[in-house]
N, C-alpha and C positions, 0 to 999 in steps of 0.2 A: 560248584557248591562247596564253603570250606568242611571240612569234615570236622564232626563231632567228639568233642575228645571221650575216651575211655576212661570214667569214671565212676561210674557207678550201674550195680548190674540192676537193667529191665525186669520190669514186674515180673513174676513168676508162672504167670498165667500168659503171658505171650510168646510166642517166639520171637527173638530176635536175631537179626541179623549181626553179624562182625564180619566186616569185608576189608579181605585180607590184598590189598590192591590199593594202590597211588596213583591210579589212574582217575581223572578228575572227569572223563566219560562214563566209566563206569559209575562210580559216584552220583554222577547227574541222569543216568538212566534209570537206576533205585529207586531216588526221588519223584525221579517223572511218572512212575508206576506206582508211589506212596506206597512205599516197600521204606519202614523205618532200619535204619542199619546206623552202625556205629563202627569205625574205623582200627582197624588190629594196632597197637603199640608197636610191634614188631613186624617187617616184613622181610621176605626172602627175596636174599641179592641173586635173579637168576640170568644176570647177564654172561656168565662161565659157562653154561650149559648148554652143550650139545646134544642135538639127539642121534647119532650115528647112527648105526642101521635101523634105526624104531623109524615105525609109520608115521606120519603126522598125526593122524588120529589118536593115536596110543601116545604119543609126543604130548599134544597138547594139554588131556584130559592126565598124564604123568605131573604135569609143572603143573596144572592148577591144583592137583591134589598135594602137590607139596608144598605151595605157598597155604592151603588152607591148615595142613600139618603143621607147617612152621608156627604160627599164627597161634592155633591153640594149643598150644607147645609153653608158648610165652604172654598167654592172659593173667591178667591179678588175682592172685589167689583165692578173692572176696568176689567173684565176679558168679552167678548163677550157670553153674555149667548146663543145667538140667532146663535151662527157658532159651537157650542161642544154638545157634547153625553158623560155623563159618564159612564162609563164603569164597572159596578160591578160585581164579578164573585166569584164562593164558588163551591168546590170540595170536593164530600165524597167517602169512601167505603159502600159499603152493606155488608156484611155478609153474607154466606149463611143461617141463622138465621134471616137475616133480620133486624138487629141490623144497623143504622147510623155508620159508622167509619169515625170518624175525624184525626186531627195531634195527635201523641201519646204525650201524657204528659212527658215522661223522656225514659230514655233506657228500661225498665222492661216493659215500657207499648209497645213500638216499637215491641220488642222479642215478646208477649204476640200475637204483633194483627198480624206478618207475620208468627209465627208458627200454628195458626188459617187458614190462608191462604193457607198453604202448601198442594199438593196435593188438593185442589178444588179448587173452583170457585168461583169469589163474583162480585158483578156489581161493575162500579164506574160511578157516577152521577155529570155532571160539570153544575151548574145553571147559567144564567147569564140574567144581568138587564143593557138595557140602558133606560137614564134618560136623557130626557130635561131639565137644571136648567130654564128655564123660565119661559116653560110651565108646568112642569111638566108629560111631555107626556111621557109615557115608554114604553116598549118592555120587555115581557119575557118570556123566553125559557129554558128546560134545555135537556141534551143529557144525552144517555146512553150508555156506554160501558161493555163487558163481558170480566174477563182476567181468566186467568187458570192459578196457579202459582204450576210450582214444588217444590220439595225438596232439600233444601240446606243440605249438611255438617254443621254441630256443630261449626268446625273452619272457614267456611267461611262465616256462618252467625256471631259469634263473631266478625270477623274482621269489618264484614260491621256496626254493631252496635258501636261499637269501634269507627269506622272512623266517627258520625255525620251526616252519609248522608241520616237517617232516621228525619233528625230534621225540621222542619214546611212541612213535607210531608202529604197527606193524605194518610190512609194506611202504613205509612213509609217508602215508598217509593214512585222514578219516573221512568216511564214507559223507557223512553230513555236511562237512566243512566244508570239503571239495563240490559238491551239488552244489551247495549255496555260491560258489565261486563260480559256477558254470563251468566244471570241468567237463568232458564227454564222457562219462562213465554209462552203464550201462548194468542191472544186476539181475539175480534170481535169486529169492531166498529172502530170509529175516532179515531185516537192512540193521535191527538192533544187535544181528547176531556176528556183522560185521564190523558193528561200532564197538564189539567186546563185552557184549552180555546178551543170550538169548534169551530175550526178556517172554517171548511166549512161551518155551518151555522152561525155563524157569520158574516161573510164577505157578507153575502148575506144580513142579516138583518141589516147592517151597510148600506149596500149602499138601502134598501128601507127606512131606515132612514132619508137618507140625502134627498132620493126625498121629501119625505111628509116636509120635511123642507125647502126643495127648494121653494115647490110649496107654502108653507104658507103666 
């Protein structure tokens, strides 16, 4: 779905969303739940970032509070701080080692981290921060999900490499894309919350959101 430009702020009486995210799943998960959002101006470049001794959990729910930081950081002056929530959000692998897995760097690091995968099991962790630009008030939460992934062939992991569809993925891949391709995977848990937005607790922490806003 192309994202909405930021131009003019939502009625006063609504909450809106501003999702601080280039992710074109995320974006399409919003919609699908007709959750109205509008697209930050600015996003945080968090491919630098390590999490060194931090847990994944604290890891993840860390980066999406700072992309929603970033974000109303750098909204239009004219924009209604007092009707929107931004929306920050950040997805990893676990390992079964326990190692953070992020987007892979090139094709060699993709093959690396889903031949890793093959034949076990690893969690994947979606963090997410909303942000009051006014007050500053936030929310945050992160989900976990279990997936079991089987074993590909040599030529159809090639091809899938080949094709790019490992590219700003966590893990190298998305839960939905690969189902529909018949890959063997295997899950437990939110499957939205492994496609990068836990869309059932979300949707709940959105709408206690918008009361404690209401009622302010």
């Amino acid at each position: 779905m192309p994202p909405r430009p930021l131009t003019s702020p939502p009625p006063r009486d609504a909450l809106r969303v501003v999702l601080a995210s280039k992710s074109p799943r995320r974006r399409k998960l919003l919609a699908e739940h007709g959750i109205p959002f509008e697209v930050a101006p600015e996003l945080l470049d968090d491919r630098g970032l390590r999490p060194g001794s931090v847990e994944p959990e604290a890891w993840v729910m860390s980066l999406a509070f700072l992309k929603a930081s970033a974000a109303a950081d750098h909204l239009p002056a004219d924009f209604a701080p007092d009707a929107q929530v931004v929306l920050g959000a950040d997805t990893i692998c676990v390992s079964p080692e326990g190692d953070a897995v992020g987007q892979p760097r090139d094709r060699a690091d993709a093959e690396r981290t889903l031949r890793a995968f093959f034949g076990r099991e690893h969690r994947v962790l979606t963090g997410v921060a909303l942000l009051e630009p006014l007050t500053r008030r936030r929310a945050l939460f992160f989900d976990a999900a279990t997936v079991r992934m089987g074993r590909l062939g040599d030529a159809e992991l090639a091809a899938y490499l080949d094709s790019g569809g490992w590219e700003g993925k966590a893990g190298a891949y998305n839960l939905s894309e690969r189902l529909e391709e018949g890959w063997p995977i295997e899950y437990e848990g939110d499957p939205t919350s492994i496609m990068g937005l836990p869309m059932g607790r979300l949707v709940d922490c959105l709408a206690a959101f918008a009361q404690r806003t209401q009622a302010a």
